[in-house]
C-alpha positions as CSV (number, residue, x, y, z in Angstrom):
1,X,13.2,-10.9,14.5
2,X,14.3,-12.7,11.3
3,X,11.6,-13.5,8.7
4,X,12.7,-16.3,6.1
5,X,10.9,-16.2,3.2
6,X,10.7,-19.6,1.5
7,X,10.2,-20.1,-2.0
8,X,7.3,-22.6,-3.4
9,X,8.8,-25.6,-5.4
10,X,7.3,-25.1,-8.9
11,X,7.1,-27.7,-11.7
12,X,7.2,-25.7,-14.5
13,X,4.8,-28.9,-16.9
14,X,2.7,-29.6,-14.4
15,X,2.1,-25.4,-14.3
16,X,1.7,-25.2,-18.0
17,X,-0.8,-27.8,-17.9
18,X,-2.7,-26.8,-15.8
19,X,-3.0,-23.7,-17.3
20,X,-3.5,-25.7,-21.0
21,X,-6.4,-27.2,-19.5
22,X,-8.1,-23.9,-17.8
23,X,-7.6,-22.3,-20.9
24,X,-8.6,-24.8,-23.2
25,X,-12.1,-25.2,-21.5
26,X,-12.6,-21.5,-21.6
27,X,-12.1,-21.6,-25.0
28,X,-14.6,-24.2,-26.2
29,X,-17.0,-22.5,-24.1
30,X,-16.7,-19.4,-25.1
31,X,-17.1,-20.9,-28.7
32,X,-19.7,-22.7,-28.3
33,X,-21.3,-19.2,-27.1
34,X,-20.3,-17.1,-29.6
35,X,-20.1,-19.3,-33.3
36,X,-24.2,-19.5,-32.9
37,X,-24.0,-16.0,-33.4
38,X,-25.0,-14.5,-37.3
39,X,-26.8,-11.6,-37.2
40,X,-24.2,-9.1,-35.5
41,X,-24.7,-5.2,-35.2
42,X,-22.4,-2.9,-37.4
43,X,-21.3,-0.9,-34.4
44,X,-19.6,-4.2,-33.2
45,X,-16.8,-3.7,-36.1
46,X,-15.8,-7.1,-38.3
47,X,-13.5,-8.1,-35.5
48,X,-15.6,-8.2,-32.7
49,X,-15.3,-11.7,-31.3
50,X,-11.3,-10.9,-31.1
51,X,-11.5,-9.9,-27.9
52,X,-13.6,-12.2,-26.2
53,X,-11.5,-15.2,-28.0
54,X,-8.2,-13.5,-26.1
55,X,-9.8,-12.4,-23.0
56,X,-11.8,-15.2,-21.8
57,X,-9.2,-18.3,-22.0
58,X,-6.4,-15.6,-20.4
59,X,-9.4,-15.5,-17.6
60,X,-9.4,-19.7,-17.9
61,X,-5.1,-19.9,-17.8
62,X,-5.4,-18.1,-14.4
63,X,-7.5,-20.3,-13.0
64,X,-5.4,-23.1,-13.8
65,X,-2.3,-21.2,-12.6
66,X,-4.1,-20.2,-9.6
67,X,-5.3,-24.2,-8.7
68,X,-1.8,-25.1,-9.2
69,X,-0.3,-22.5,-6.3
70,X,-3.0,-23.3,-4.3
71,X,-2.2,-27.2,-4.3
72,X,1.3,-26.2,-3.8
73,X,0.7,-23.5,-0.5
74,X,-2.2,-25.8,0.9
75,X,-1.4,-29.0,2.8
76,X,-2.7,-31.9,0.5
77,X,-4.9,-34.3,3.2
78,X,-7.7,-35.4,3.8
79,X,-10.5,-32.2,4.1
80,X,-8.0,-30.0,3.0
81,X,-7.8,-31.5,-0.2
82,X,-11.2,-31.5,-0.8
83,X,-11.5,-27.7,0.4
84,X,-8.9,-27.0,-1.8
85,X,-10.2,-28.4,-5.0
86,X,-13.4,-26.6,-4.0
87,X,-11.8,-23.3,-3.7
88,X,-9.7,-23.7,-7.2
89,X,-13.6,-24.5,-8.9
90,X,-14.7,-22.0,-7.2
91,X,-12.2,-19.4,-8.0
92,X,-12.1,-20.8,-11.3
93,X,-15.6,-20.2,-12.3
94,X,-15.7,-16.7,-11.0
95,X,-12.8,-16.0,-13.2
96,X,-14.1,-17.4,-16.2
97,X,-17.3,-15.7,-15.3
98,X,-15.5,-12.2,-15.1
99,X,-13.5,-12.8,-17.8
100,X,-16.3,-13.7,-20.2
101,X,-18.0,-10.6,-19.4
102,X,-14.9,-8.1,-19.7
103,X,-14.8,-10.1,-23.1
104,X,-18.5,-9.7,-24.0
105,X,-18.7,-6.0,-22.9
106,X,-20.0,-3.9,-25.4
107,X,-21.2,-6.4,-27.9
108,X,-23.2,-9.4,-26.8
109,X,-23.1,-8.6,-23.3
110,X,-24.5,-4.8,-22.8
């Protein structure tokens, strides 16, 4: 039995822009929650919204990387589309969710 493994036709800008825009939104939100912010503890260190300024559009970039493959593996009619742009929020939002709190850990978010 021969199994052909067939690759998934990427477009490389419409990829990158995807993951632009996740990341993009993860970043204003995770501005918008942390700039408020004055009165910080000295254990934090000066640096300590670093992390969560990396971490939580990385977390927003891989949910629009992972809407794009899914688009791309799922057939794109009728329900399906819907279901499938319902999975990517969903999957989205869970990362960006996880993300912001691997970001937070420690400092805002004990």
């Amino acid at each position: 039995m021969s199994h052909q493994i067939t690759a998934i036709p990427q477009n490389s800008s419409s990829l990158k822009l995807r993951m632009l825009i996740g990341g993009s939104v993860a970043l204003v939100l995770i501005a918008i929650f942390l700039l408020p912010v004055k009165n910080v503890r000295p254990e934090w260190g000066q640096f300590w919204m670093v992390r969560p300024f990396i971490i939580v559009p990385l977390a927003g970039a891989t949910g629009g990387a992972v809407s794009y493959y899914l688009t791309k593996l799922l057939p794109q009619s009728g329900w399906v589309k819907v279901a499938t742009v319902l999975l990517s929020l969903l999957i989205y939002i869970i990362g960006l969710w996880l993300g912001t709190v691997l970001g937070l850990a420690g400092t805002l978010w004990d």
